[in-house]
C-alpha positions in Angstrom: -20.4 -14.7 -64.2 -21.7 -11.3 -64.1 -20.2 -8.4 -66.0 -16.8 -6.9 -65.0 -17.2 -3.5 -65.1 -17.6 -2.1 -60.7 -20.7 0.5 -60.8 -20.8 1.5 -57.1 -22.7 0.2 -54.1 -26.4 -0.1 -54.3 -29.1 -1.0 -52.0 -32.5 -1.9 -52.3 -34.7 -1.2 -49.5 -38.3 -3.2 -49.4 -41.4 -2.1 -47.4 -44.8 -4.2 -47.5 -45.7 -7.3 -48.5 -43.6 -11.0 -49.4 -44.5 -9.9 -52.8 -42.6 -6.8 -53.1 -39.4 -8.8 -51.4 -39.6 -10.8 -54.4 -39.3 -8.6 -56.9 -36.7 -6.1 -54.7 -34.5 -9.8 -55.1 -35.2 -10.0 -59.1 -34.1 -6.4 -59.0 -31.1 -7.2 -56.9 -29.8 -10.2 -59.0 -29.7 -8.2 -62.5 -28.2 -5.0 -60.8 -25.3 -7.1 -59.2 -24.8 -9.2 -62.8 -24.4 -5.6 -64.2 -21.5 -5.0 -62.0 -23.1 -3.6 -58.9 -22.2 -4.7 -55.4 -25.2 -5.1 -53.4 -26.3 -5.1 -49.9 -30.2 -5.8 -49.0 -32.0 -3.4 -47.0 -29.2 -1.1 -45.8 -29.4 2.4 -45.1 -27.2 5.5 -45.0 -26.5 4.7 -41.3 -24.9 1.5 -42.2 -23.4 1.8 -45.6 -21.9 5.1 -47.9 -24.5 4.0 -50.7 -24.3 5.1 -54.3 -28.0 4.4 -55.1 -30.4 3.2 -52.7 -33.8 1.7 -54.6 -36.5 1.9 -52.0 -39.7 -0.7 -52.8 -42.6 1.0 -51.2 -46.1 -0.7 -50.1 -49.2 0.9 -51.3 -52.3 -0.9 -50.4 -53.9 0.7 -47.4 -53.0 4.6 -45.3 -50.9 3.6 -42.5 -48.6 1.6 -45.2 -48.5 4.7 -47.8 -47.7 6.5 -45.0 -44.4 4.5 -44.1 -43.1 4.5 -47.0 -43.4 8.4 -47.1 -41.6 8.9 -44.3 -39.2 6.0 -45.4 -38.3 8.5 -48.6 -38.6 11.3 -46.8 -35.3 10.3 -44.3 -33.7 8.9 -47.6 -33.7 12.2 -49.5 -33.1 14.2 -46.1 -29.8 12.1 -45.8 -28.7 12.7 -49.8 -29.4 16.7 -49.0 -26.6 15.8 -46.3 -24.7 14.0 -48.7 -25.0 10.7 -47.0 -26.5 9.6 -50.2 -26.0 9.4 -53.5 -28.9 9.0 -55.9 -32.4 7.8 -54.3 -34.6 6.0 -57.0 -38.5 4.9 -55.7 -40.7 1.9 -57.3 -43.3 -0.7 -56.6 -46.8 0.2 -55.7 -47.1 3.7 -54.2 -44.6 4.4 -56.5 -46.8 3.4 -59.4 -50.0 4.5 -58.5 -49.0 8.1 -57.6 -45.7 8.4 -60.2 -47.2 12.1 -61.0 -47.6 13.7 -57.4 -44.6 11.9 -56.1 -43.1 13.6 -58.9 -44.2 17.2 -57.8 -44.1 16.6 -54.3 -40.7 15.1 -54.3 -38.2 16.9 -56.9 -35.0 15.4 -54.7 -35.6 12.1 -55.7 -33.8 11.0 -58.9 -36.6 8.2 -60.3 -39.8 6.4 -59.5 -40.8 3.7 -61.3 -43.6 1.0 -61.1 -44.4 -2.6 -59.8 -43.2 -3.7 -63.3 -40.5 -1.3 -64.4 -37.5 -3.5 -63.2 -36.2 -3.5 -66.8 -36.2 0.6 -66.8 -34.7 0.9 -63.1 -31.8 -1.5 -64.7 -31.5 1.2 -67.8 -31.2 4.0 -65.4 -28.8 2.4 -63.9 -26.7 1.5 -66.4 -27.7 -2.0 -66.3 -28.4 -4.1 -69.3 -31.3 -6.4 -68.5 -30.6 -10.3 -68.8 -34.1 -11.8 -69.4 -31.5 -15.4 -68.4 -31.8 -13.9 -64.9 -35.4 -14.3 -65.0 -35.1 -16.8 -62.4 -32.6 -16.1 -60.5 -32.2 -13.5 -57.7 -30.4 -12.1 -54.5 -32.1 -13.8 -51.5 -32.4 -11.1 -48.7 -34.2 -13.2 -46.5 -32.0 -16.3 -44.2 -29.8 -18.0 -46.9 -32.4 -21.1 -45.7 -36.2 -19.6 -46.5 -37.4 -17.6 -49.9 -40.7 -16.6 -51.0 -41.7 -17.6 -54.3 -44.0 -15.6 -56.3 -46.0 -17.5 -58.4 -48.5 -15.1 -60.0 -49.0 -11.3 -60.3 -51.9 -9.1 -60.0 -55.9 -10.3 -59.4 -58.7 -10.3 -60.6 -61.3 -10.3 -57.4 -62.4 -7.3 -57.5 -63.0 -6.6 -53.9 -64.9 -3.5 -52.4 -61.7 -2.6 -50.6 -59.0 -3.4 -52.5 -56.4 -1.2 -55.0 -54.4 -3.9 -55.9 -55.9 -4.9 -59.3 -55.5 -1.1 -59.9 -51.8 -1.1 -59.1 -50.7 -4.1 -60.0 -53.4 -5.2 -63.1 -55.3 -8.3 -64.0 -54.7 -12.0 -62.2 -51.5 -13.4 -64.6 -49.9 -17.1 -63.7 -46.1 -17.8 -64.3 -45.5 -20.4 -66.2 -45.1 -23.5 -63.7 -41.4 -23.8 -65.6 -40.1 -20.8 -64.4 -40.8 -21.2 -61.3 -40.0 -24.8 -61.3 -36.6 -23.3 -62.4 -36.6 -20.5 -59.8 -37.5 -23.2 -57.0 -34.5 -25.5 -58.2 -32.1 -21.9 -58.6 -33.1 -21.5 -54.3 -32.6 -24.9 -53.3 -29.1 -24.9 -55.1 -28.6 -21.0 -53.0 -29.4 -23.9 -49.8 -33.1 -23.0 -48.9 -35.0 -25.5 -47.6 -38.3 -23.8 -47.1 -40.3 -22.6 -49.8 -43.1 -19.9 -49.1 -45.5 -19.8 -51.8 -47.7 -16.0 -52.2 -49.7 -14.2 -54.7 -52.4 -11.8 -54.8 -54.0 -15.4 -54.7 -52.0 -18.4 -54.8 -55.4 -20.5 -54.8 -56.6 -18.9 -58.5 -53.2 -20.4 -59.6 -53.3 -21.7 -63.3 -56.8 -20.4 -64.5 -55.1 -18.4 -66.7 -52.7 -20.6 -68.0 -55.4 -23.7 -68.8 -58.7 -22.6 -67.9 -58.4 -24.6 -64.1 -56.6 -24.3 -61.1 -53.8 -25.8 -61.2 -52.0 -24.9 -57.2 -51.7 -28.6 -56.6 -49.9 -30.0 -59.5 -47.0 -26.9 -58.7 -47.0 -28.3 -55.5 -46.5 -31.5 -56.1 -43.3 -30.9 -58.5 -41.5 -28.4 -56.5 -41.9 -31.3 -53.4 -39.7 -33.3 -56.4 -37.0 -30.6 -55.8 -34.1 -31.7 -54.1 -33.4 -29.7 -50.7 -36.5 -28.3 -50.9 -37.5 -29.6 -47.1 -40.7 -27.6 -46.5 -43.3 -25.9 -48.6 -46.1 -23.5 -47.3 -48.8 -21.8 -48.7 -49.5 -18.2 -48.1 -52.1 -15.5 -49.3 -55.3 -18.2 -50.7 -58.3 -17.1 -50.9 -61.8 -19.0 -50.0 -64.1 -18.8 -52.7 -63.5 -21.5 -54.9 -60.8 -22.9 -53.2 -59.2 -26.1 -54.4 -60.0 -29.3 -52.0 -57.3 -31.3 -53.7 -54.5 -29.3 -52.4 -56.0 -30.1 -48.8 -55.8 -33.9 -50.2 -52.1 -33.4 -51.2 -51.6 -32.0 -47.6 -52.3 -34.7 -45.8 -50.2 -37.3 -47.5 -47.2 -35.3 -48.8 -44.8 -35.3 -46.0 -42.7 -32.0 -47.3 -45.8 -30.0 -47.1 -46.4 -27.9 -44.1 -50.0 -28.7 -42.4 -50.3 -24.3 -42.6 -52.9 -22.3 -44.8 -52.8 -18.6 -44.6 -56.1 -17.2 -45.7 -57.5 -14.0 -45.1 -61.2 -14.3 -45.2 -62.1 -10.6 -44.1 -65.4 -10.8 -42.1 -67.6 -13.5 -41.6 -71.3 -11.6 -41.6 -73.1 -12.1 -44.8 -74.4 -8.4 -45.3 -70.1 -7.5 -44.7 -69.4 -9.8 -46.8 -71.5 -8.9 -49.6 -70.3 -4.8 -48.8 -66.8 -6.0 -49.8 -67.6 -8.0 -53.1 -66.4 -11.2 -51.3 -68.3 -13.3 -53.6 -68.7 -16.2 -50.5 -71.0 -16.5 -47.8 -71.0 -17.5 -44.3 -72.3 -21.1 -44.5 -69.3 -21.5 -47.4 -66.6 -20.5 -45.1 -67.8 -22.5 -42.0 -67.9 -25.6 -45.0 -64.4 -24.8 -45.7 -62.9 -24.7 -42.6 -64.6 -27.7 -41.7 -63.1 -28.9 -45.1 -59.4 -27.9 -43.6 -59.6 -29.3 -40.6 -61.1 -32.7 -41.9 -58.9 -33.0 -44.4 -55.8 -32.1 -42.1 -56.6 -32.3 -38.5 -53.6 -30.8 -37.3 -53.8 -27.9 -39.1 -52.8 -24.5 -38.3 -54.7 -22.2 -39.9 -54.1 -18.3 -40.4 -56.7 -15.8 -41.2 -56.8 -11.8 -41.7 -59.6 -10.1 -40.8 -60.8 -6.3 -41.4 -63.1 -4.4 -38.7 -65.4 -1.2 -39.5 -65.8 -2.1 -43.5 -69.2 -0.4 -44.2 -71.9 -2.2 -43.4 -70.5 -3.5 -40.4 -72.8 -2.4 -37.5 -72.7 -3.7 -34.1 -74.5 -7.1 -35.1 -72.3 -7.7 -37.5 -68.9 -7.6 -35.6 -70.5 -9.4 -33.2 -70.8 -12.1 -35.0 -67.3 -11.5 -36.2 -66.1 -11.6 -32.6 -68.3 -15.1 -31.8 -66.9 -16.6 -35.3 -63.2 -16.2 -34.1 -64.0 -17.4 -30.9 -66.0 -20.6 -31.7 -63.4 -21.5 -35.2 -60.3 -20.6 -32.7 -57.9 -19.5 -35.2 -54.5 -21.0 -34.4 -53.0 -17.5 -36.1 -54.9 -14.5 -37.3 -54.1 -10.5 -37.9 -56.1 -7.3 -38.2 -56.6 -3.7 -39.6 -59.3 -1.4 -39.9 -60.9 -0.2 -43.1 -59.5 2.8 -45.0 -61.3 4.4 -47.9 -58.8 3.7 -51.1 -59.0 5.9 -53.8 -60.5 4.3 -56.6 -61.7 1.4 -55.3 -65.2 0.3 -55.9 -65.9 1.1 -51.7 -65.0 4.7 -52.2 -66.5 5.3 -55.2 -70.1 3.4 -53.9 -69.8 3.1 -50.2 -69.9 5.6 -47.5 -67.4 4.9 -44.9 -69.8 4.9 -42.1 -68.2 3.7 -39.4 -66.3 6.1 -37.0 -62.5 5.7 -36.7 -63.0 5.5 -32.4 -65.2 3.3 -33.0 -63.1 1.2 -35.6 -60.0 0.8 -33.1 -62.0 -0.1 -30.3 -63.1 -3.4 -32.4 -59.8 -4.2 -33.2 -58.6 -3.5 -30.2 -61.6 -6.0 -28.8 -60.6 -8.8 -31.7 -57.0 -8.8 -30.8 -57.5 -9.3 -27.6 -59.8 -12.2 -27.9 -56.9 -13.3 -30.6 -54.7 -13.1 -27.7 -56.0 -15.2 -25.4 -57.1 -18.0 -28.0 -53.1 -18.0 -29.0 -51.8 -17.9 -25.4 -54.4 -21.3 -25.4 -52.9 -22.9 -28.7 -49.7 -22.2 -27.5 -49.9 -24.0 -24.1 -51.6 -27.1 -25.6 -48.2 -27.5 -27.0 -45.9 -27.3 -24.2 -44.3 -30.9 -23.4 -44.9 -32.0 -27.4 -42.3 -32.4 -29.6 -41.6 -30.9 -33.0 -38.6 -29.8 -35.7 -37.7 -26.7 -35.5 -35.6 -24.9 -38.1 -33.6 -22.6 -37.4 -33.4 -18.6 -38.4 -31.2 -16.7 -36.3 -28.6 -17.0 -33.3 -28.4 -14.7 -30.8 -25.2 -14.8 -28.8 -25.0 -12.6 -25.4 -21.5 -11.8 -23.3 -20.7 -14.9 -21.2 -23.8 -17.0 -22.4 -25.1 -19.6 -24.2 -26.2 -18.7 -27.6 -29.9 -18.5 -27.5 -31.5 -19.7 -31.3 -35.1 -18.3 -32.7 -36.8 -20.4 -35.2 -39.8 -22.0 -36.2 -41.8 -25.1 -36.3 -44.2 -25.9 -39.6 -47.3 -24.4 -37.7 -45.2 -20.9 -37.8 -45.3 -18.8 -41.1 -41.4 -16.4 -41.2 -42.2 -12.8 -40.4 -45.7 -13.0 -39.3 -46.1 -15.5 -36.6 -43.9 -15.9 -33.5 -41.1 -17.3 -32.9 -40.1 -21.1 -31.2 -37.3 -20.1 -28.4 -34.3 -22.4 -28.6 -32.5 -22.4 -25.3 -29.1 -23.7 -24.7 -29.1 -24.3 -28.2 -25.1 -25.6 -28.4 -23.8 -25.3 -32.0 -26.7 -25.1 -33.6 -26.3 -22.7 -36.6 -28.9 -21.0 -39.1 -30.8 -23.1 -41.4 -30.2 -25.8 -39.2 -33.4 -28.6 -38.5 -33.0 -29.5 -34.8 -35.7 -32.0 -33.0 -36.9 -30.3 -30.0 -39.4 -30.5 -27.2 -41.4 -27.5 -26.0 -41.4 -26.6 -22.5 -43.3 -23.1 -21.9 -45.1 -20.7 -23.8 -46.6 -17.2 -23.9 -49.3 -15.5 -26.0 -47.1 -15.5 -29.0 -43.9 -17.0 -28.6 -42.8 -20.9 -27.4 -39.8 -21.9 -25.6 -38.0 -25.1 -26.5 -34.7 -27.5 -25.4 -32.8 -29.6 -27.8 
């Protein structure tokens, strides 16, 4: 029971990664024990809000730069008095709290990736250290994220998040044993497991990794139907969970991990602390291990040091290892980082967006392959959203265990009956495009 007292309506908007959705839904859970009603991610359009929290992203320019504008709209609508109080935190928020503050007088707060208890204070809120793990799913009711470590101690070239968000720090496999129980009791079924580096899991805690002995508790969970692993890293990472893969049925056959670049002089640039012949091992490691599967990478273009030999590599790498999913961005100097303090940023920005604009295209066509080796094959499909049109049969979108929420596409459910979110249906496919599959019951 939460306390009685009505504060007002409240929203907490979140930009970026899985990560910061988690700790918008900590936020979220105290705030409405303190008496606030809550509605995740609305907006002045939608809602006459009292307070609207707004969890910006950080980690490269094109992300700062959203969350900018995001605030800027925000405190343009509370000067028209669409608003009441607009209150910024997470990682830009954090990292620049001192220019925000001069550059934005309007706004009525900013706090950091770890200020939850001080946003509560401001607030009004007393924080409930009880609600540790519990929170306010804004996500489906049937898929969550589950954080299980903050921060990261890598170190690479590129990379501000040890500076905003500090040194690689485990939860305690209770807690989140608890958490996972708290989301299956909300009615998930599908757990999502991220981190700065879900594969580093544990060394804090006992001096080893321990990813696959989580694992195999929360599979003990009851309604916990499927559990994925997101954000891993390769160097160093743990062949046993591979093992557990293959015979633990509640386990997707899914590993996202971005591995950057694939030349060794790009590789050592970024601090990457593997190699080329280690990665090729590894995925030949995955794909022994599990042979179905589906395997998602991030990769980076125009990191210095990355002249034309070099990406072409890159581009031969993708194309011979076939990535069933993968994603790109270009390099951007960060302040801070060990690349702009050490390494010139050589490469020019034309030049940068013509190589990702040549990798994603290659991307495109491997998907568009993946994807049609699956039509006529059968899978279950789980339900996210249905989307009913005038005088038709309501159309579902979901996903198979070989698609990640959010960042891969979607499985097309046609003439999809009753079927309702959250739902597991059996399905066969029938046609496919580049990023998307179409399915019938």
């Amino acid at each position: 029971m939460g306390q009685k007292k009505h504060r007002g309506l409240a929203s907490v908007y979140t930009l970026g990664c899985f990560k910061n959705r988690v700790d918008s839904e900590h936020l979220m859970r105290q705030l409405e024990y303190g008496g606030w009603e809550i509605i995740p991610d609305a907006v002045e359009e939608d809602y006459p809000l009292d307070v609207l929290v707004i969890n910006t992203c950080g980690f490269i320019h094109p992300a700062r730069e959203e969350s900018i504008n995001f605030i800027l709209e925000a405190l343009q609508a509370k000067e028209e008095g669409l608003l009441g109080q607009v209150l910024i935190m997470g990682c830009l928020s954090g990292r620049y709290k001192t220019e925000l503050e001069k550059e934005l007088p309007t706004a009525d707060g900013f706090f950091g990736v770890n200020d939850i208890p001080r946003i509560c204070a401001h607030m009004g809120v007393s924080y409930a250290p009880l609600l540790d793990c519990e929170r306010v799913l804004s996500t489906p009711a049937h898929y969550a994220y589950l954080k299980i470590s903050e921060g990261c101690d890598r170190g690479c070239a590129y990379c501000a998040i040890p500076l905003i968000r500090g040194n690689h720090l485990s939860r305690p496999k209770e807690a989140l044993l608890a958490e996972a129980r708290f989301l299956a009791a909300q009615g998930v079924k599908e757990l999502n497991l991220v981190a700065q580096d879900t594969s580093f899991y544990g060394m804090d805690l006992t001096g080893k990794r321990e990813l696959t002995g989580l694992m195999e508790d929360l599979c003990r969970i009851d309604g916990i139907e499927w559990i994925r692993l997101l954000y891993t890293y390769p160097q160093g990472f743990p062949r046993d969970v591979l093992r557990l893969m293959a015979t633990e049925p509640k386990i997707c056959h899914y590993v996202d991990i971005p591995l950057q670049h694939i030349a060794d002089n790009v590789l050592g640039a970024m601090r990457r602390n593997t190699t080329r012949s280690e990665t090729l091992q590894l995925i030949e490691d995955f794909r022994t291990f599990v042979p179905d599967i589906c395997l998602r990478t991030t990769l980076m273009v125009g990191h210095p040091g990355e002249d034309e030999q070099a990406f072409r590599q890159l581009l031969d790498f993708v194309e011979t290892t076939r990535f069933e999913r993968m994603g790109a961005f270009t390099y951007s100097e960060e302040e801070g980082t060990y690349g702009a303090r050490y390494l010139k940023d050589t490469v020019p920005e034309k030049v940068k967006q013509e190589r990702y604009a040549a990798l994603m295209e290659l991307q495109k066509g491997i998907s568009f392959a993946y994807n049609t080796s699956r039509v006529g094959s059968r899978c279950t499909l789980l339900a996210d959203y249905v989307l009913v049109a005038e005088g038709e049969e309501p159309v579902v979108l979901g996903r198979s265990r070989a698609e990640a929420p959010e960042v891969d596409g979607y499985i097309v459910l046609e003439r999809a009956g009753n079927t309702e979110p959250g739902t597991l249906v059996n399905v066969r496919i029938t046609r496919a495009t580049a990023y998307d599959l179409f399915a019938e019951i």
